[in-house]
LUMKOLZA-984648 format. One line per field, with one value per residue: residue number from 1; x, y, z of N, C-alpha, C, O, CB in turn. Coordinates in Angstrom, 2 decimals. Glycine has a CB too. Example, Ala and Ser with C-alpha at 12.3 -4.5 7.8 and 13.67 -1.06 7.14 Angstrom:
BEGIN
num (1	2) .
n.xx (13.19	12.85) .
n.yy (-5.69	-2.25) .
n.zz (7.80	7.08) .
ca.xx (12.30	13.67) .
ca.yy (-4.50	-1.06) .
ca.zz (7.80	7.14) .
c.xx (13.20	12.90) .
c.yy (-3.30	0.03) .
c.zz (7.80	7.87) .
o.xx (14.24	13.41) .
o.yy (-3.32	1.14) .
o.zz (8.46	8.04) .
cb.xx (11.31	14.08) .
cb.yy (-4.47	-0.60) .
cb.zz (9.05	5.72) .
// end
This chain:
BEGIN
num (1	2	3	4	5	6	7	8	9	10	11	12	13	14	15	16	17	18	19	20	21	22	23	24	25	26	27	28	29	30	31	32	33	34	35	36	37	38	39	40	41	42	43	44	45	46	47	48	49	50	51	52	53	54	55	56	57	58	59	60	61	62	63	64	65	66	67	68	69	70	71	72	73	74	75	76	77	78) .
n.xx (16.34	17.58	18.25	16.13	13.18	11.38	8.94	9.18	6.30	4.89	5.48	3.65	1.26	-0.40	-3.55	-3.56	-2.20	-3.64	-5.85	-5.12	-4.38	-6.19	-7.81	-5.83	-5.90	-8.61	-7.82	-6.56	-4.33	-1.54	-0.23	3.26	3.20	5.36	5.59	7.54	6.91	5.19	6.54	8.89	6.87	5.96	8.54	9.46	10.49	10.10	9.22	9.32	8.30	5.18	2.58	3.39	4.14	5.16	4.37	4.99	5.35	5.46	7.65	6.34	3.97	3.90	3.50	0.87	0.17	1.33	-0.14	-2.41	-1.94	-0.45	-3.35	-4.75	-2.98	-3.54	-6.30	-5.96	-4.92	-6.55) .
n.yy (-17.77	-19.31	-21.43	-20.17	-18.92	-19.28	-19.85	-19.28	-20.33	-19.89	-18.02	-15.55	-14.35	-11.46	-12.36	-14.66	-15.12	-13.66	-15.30	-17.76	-16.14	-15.64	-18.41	-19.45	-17.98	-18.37	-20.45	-19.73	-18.96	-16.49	-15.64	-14.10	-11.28	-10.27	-7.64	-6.85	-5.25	-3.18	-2.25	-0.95	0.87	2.67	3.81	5.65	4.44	2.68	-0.33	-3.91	-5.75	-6.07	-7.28	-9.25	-11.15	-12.86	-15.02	-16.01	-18.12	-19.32	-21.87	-23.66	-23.62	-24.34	-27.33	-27.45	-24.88	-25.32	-27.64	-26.61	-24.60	-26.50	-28.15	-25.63	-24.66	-26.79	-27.33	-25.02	-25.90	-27.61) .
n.zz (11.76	13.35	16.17	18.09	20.10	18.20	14.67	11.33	9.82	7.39	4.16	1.77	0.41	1.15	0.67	1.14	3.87	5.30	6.00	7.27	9.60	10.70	10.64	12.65	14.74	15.70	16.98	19.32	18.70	18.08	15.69	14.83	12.17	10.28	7.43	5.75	3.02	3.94	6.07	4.46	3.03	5.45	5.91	3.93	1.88	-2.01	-3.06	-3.79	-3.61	-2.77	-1.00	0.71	3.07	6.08	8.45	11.94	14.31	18.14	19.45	20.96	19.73	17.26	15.73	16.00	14.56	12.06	10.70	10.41	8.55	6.60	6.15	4.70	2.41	1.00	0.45	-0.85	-3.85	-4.65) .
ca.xx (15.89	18.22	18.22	15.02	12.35	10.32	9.63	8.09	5.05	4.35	5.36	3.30	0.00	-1.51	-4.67	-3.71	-1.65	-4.95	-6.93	-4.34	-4.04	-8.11	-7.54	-5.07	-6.52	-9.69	-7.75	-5.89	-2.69	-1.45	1.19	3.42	2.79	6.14	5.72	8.68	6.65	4.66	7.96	9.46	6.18	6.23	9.89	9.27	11.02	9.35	8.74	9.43	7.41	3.62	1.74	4.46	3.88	5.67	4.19	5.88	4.75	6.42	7.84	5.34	2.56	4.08	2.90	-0.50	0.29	1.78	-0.88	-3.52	-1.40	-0.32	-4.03	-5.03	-2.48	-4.04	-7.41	-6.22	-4.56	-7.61) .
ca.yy (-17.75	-20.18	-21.36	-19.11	-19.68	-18.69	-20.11	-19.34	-21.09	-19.13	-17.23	-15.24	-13.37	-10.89	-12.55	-16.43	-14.79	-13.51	-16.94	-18.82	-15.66	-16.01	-19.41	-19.60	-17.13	-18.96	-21.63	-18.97	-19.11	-14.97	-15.27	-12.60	-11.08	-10.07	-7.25	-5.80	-4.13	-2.01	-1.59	0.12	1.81	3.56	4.54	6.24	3.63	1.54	-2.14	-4.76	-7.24	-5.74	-8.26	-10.73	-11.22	-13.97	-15.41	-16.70	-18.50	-19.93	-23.17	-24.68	-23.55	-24.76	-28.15	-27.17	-24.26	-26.41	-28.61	-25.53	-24.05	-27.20	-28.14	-23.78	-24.62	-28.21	-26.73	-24.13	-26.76	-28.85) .
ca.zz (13.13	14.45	17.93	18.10	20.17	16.75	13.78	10.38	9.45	6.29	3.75	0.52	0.06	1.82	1.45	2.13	4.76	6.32	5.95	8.21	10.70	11.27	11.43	13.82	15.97	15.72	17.91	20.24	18.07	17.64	15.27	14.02	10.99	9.36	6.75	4.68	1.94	4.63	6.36	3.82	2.53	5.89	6.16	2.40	0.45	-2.30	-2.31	-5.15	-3.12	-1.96	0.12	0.58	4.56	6.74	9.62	13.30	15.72	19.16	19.24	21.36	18.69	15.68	15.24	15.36	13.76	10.44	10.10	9.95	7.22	5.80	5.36	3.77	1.31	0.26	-0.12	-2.61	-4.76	-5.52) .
c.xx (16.47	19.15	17.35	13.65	10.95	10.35	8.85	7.46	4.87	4.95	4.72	2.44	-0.12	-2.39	-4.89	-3.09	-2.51	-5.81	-6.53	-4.27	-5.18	-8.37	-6.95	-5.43	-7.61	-9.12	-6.97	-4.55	-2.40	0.03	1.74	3.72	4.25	6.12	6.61	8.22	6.07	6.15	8.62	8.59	6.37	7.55	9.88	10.23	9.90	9.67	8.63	8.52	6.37	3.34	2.55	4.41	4.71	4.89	4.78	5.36	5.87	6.62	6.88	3.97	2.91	3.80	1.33	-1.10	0.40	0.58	-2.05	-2.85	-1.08	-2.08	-5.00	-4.16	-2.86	-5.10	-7.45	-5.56	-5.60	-9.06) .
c.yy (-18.94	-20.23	-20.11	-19.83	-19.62	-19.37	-19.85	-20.50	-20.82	-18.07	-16.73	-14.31	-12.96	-11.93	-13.71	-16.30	-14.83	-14.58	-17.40	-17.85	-16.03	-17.41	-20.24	-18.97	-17.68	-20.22	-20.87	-19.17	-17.78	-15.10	-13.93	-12.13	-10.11	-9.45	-6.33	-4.86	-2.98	-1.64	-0.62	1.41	3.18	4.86	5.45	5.56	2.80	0.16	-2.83	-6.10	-7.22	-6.94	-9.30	-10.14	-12.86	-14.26	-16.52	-16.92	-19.33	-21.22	-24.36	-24.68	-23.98	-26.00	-28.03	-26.04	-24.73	-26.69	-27.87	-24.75	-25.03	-27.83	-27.08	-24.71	-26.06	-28.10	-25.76	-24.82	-27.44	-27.85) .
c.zz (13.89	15.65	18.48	19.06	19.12	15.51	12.57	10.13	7.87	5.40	2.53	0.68	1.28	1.93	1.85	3.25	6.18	7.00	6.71	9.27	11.09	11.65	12.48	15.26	16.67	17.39	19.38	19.54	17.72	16.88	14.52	12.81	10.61	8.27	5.74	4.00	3.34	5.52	5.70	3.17	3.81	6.31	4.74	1.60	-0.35	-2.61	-3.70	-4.64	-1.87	-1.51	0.17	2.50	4.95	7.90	10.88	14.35	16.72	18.80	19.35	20.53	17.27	15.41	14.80	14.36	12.20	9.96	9.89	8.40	5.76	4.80	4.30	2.91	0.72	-0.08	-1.03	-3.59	-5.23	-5.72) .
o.xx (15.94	20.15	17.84	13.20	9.78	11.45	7.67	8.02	4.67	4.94	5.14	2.89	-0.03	-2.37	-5.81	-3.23	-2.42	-6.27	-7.44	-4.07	-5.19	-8.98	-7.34	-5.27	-7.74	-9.76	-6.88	-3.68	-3.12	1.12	1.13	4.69	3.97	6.59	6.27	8.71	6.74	6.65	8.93	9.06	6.74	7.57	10.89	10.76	8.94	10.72	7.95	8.22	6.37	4.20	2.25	4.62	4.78	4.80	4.96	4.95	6.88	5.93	6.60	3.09	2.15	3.80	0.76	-2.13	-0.43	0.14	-2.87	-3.50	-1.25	-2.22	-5.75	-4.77	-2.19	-5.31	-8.36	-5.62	-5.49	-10.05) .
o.yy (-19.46	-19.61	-19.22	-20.95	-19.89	-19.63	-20.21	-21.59	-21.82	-16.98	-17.49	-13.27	-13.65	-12.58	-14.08	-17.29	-15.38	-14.67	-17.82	-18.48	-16.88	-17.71	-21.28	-19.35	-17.60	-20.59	-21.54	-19.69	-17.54	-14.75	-13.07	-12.69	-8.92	-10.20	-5.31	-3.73	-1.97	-0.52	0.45	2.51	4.31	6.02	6.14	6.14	2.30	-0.28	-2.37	-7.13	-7.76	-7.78	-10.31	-9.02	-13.79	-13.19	-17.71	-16.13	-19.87	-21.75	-25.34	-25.53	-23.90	-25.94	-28.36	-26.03	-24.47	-26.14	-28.41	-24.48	-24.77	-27.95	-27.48	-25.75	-26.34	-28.75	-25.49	-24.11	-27.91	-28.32) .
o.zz (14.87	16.03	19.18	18.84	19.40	15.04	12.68	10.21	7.19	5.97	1.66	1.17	2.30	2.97	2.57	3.97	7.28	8.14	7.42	10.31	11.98	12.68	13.01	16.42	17.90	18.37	20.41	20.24	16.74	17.33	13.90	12.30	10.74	7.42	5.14	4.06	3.54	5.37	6.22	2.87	3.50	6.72	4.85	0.65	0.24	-2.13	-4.61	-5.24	-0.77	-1.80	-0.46	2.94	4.15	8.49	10.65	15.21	16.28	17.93	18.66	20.62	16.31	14.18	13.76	13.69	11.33	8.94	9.14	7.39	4.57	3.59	3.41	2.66	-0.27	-1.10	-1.81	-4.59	-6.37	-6.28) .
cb.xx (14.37	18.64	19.93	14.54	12.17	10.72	10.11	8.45	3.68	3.42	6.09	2.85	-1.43	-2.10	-5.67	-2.89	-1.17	-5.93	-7.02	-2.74	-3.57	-9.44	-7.48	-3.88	-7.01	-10.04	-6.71	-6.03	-2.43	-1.49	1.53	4.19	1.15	6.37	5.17	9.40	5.17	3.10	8.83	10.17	4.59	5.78	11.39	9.53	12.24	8.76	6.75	11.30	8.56	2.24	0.18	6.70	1.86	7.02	3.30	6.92	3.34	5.95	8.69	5.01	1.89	5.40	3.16	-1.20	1.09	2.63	-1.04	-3.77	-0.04	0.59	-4.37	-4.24	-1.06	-4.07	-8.03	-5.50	-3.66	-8.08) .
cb.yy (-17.76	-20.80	-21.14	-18.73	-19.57	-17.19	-21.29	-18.94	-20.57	-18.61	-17.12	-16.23	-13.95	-9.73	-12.20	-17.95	-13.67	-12.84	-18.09	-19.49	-14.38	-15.80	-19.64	-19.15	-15.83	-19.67	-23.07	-19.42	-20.15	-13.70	-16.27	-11.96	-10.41	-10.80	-7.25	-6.45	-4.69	-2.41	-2.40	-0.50	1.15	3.10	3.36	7.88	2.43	1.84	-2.37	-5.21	-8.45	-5.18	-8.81	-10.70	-11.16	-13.80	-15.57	-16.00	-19.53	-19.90	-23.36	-24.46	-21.89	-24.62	-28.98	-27.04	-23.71	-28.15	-29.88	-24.16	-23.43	-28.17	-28.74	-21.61	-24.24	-29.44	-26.33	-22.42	-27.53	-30.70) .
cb.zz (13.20	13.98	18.61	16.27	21.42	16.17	13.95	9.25	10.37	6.75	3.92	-0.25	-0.58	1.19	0.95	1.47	4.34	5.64	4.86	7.68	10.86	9.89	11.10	13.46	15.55	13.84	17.07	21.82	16.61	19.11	14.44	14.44	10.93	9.13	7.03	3.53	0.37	5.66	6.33	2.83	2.21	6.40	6.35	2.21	0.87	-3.11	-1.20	-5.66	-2.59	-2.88	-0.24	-0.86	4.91	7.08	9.34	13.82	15.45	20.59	19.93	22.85	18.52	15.14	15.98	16.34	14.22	10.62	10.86	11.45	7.65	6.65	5.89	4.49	1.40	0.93	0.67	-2.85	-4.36	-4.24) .
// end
């Protein structure tokens, strides 16, 4: 995504995927949810990589974006 005004935040699970969209939303942050496997489930191909989701947010939302994701993924480490 370069020279984008977009940028990933995230990529892995479905369901830590979810945790950070609810949290982000929580603050007015709508980022976009990036799914390949359902991509291809609907076109009738199958998928070597189910719930694997990306998420993108604008430029101007990505710092606060980060540091909501950066601290989700420091709370499931400990």
């Amino acid at each position: 995504m370069s020279g984008s005004e977009y940028f990933k935040i995230f990529e892995g699970n479905f369901i830590l995927a979810q945790r950070i969209v609810n949290e982000l939303n929580a603050i007015g942050i709508n980022p976009i949810i990036k799914d390949e496997s359902e991509s291809q489930r609907l076109a009738g191909y199958a998928s070597l990589n189910q719930g694997f989701q990306e998420l993108i947010v604008h430029k101007d939302e990505y710092d606060k974006a980060k540091s909501i994701v950066d601290r989700i993924k420091l709370e499931m480490q400990s």
